[in-house]
C-alpha positions in Angstrom: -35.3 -59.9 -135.6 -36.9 -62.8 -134.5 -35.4 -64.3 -131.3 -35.8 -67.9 -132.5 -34.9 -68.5 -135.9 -34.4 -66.6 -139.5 -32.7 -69.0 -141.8 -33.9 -68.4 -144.8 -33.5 -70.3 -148.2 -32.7 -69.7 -152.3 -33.3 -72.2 -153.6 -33.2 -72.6 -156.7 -30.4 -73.5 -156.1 -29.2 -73.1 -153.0 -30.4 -75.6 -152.3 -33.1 -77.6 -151.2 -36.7 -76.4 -152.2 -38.1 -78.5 -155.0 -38.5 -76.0 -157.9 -41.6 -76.9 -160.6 -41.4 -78.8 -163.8 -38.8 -77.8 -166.6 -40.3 -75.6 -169.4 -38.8 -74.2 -172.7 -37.9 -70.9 -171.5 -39.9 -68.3 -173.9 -37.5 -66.2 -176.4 -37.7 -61.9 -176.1 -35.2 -61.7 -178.4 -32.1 -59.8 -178.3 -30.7 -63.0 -176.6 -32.7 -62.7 -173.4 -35.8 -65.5 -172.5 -37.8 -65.8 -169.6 -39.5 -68.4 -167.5 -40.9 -69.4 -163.7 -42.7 -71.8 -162.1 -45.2 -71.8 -158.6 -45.1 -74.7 -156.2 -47.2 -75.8 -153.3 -45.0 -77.7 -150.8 -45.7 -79.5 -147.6 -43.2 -77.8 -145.2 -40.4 -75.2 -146.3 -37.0 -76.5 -145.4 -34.3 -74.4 -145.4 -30.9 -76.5 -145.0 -33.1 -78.7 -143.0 -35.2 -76.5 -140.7 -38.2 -75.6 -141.3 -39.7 -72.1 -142.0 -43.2 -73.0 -141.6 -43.4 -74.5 -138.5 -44.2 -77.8 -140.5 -47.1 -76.7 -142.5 -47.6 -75.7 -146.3 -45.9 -72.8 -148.2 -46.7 -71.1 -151.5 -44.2 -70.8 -153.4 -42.9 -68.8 -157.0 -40.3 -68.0 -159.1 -39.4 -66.3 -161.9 -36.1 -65.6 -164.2 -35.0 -63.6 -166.9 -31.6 -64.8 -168.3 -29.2 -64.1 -171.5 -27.5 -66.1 -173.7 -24.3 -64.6 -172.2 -25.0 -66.6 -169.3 -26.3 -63.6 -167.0 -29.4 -63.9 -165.5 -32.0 -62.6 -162.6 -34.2 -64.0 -160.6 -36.9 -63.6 -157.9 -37.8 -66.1 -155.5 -40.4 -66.0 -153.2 -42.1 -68.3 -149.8 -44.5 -67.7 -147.7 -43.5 -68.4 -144.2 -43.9 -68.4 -140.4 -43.5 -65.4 -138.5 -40.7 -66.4 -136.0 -38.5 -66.5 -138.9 -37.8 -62.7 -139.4 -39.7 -60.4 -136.8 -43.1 -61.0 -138.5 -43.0 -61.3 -141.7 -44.8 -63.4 -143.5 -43.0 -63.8 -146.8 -39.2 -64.2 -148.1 -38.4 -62.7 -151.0 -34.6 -64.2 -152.9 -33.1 -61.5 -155.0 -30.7 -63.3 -157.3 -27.9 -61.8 -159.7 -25.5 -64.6 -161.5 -24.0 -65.5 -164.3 -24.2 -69.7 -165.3 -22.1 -71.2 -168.2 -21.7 -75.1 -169.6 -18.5 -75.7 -170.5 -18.6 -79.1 -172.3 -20.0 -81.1 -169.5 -19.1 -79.2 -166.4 -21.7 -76.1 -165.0 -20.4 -72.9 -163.2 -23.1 -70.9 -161.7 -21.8 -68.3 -159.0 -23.4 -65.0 -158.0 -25.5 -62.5 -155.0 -28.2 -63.5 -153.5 -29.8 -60.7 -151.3 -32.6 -62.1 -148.7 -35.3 -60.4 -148.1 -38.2 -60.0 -145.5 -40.7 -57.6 -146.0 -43.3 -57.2 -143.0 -40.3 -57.5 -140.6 -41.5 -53.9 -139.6 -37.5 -52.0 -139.8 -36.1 -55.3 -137.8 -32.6 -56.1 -138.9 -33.2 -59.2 -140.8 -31.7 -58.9 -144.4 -28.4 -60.1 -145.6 -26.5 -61.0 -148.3 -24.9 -63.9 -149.4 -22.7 -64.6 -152.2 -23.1 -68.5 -153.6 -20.9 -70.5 -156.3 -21.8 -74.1 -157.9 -19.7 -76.3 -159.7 -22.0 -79.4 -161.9 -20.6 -82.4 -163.6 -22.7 -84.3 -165.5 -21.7 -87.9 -165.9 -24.6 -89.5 -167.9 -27.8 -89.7 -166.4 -25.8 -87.9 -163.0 -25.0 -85.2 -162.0 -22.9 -84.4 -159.4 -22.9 -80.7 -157.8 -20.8 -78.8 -155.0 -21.7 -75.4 -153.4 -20.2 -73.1 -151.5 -22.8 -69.8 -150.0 -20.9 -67.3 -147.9 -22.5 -64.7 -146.2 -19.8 -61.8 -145.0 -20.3 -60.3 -141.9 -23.3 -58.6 -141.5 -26.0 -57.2 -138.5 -28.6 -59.3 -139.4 -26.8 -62.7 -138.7 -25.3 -61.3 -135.4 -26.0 -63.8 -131.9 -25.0 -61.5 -129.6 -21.0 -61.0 -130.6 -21.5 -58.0 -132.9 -21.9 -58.6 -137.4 -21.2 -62.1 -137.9 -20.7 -64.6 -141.0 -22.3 -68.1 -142.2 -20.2 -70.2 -144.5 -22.5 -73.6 -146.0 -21.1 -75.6 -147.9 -22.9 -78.6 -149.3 -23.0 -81.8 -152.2 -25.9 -83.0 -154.1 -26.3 -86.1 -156.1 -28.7 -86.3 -159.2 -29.8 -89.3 -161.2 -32.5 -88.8 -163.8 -33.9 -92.8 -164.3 -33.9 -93.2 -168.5 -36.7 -93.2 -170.5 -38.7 -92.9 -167.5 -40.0 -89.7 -165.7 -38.3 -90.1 -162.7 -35.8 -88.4 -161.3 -33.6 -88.8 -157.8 -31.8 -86.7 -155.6 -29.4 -87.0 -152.3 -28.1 -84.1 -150.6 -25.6 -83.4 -147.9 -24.5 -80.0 -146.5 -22.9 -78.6 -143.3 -23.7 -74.8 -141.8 -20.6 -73.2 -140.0 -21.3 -71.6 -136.9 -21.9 -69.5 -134.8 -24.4 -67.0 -136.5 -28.3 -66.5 -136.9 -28.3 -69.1 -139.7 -27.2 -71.7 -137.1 -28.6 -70.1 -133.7 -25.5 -71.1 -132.4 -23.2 -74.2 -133.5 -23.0 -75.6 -136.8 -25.3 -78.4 -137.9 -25.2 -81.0 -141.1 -28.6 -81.5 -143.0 -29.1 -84.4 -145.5 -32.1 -85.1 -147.6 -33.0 -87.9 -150.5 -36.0 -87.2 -152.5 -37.9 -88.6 -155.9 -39.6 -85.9 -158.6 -42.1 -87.4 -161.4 -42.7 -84.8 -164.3 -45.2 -84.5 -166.7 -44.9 -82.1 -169.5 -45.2 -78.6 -167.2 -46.0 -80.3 -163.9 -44.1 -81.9 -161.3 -44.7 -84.0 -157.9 -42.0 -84.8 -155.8 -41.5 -85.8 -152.1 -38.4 -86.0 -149.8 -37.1 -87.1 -146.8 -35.5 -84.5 -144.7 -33.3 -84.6 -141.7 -30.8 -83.1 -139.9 -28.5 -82.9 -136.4 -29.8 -80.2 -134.8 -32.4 -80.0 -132.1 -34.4 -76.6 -132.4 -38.1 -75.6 -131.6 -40.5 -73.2 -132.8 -42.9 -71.0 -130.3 -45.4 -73.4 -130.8 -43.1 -75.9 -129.5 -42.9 -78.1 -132.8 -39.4 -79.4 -133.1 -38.3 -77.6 -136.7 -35.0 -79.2 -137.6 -36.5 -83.0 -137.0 -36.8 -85.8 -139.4 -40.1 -85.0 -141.8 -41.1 -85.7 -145.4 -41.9 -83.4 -147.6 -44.6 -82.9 -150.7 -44.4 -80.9 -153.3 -46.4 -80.5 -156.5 -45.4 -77.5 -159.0 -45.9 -76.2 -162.6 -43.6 -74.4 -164.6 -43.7 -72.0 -167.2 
C-alpha cells in the first residue's frame, strides 16, 4: 500500500466525478437494459483529493440494470501510482438496487474498490453506500451515507480500521436550457487510509452543458486538508476541474 495516499472514488455516485451525458438506456429484454458512458477529465478528485497528481484521467463506465430496480456496474480511472502501491487504474465494482417512489430516490448498495497492478499490496476494500433523492422541481436534493467496515487495507498503523463519509448535494437543472448546476458538501471521518489521519470536509460547485450524447462540464473543487503528493504537488488544494464525456 502506498505510503501517501489511496482514496479512491465511485462515482457515479458517490460522489463527485462528472459522469457523461444521459442516454436512453438500450432494452435486452426480459426487463434488463444497458448503458455507459467514457469521460476525459482534467484532474480526478476523489472527496476532494486528487488521484492524479493534478493531471488528466480516462475515464468509463458501464451498467446493466432491471426493471426491478437491481442493477451492476463497473467503473473505471486511470490514476497515479501513489494511490495504491502502483497501480495505475481503479476499478468500482458496484451491486445496488435504486427505486422512485413518487418523487423521492433510494439507491443503497456494495461497492468493492479495486486496484489491479498494486502487485499483492493490501489495498482493496469495501464499502457499503446508501442515497436518499428528493426532487423538488427543477432540484434535487440528495444525502449519502458510504461506510466502509473495518478492513486491512484502510489500516494507519492501529490494526483494520473504518471510514464513515457522509455528504449533501444540491442539483438544479436551469429550464428549457441545457444547463445544469451542482453544489456539494461532504465530511470524511477519521482516522483511516481514506483520510491519512483526521477527518477533512470537501465542497465543490460545478456547471454541466449537454448536447444530445455529449457533455462538458467544469467545477471548482476545494477542501480543508493539506496533503502532498511525491512530486510535492499539494493534492487536496483548491483546483478546477474539466470534464467533457459521451454517453451511450
Amino acid at each position: 500500500m502506498s505510503g501517501f495516499v489511496r482514496v479512491s472514488c465511485y462515482v457515479a455516485a458517490l460522489l463527485s466525478v462528472s459522469m457523461a451525458a444521459p442516454a436512453a438506456a438500450e432494452d435486452l429484454g426480459g426487463g434488463f437494459t444497458v448503458n455507459g458512458g467514457a469521460t476525459v477529465v482534467s484532474d480526478y478528485r476523489f472527496r476532494g483529493i486528487s488521484q492524479t497528481d493534478k493531471r488528466f484521467a480516462i475515464q468509463g463506465t458501464f451498467t446493466v440494470g432491471h426493471s426491478s430496480g437491481v442493477y451492476g456496474s463497473v467503473w473505471g480511472s486511470s490514476i497515479d501510482d501513489y494511490v495504491a502501491a502502483g497501480a495505475d487504474a481503479e476499478l468500482d465494482l458496484i451491486f445496488g438496487y435504486k427505486k422512485t417512489f413518487g418523487s423521492t430516490t433510494i439507491d443503497g448498495g456494495l461497492l468493492y474498490y479495486y486496484y489491479p497492478g498494486s502487485g499483492g499490496a493490501n489495498t482493496d476494500f469495501a464499502e457499503p453506500y446508501l442515497k436518499i433523492s428528493q426532487a423538488m422541481g427543477a432540484a434535487t436534493l440528495t444525502g449519502t451515507i458510504a461506510y466502509a467496515p473495518k478492513q486491512k487495507a484502510l489500516t494507519v498503523g492501529n490494526g483494520k480500521e473504518d471510514n464513515l463519509y457522509l455528504a449533501g448535494d444540491l442539483g438544479y437543472a436551469i429550464p428549457k436550457t441545457p444547463v445544469s448546476l451542482t453544489a456539494h458538501f461532504g465530511h470524511s471521518f477519521g482516522p483511516s487510509y481514506l483520510t491519512i489521519g483526521d477527518g477533512y470536509s470537501d465542497w465543490s460547485l460545478g456547471a454541466t452543458v449537454t448536447h444530445k450524447n455529449l457533455s462538458a462540464g467544469i467545477s471548482y473543487v476545494d477542501t480543508n486538508k493539506s496533503l502532498y503528493s511525491p512530486s510535492g504537488r499539494n493534492i487536496s488544494k483548491a483546483g478546477v476541474v474539466a470534464t467533457l464525456g459521451v454517453a451511450f
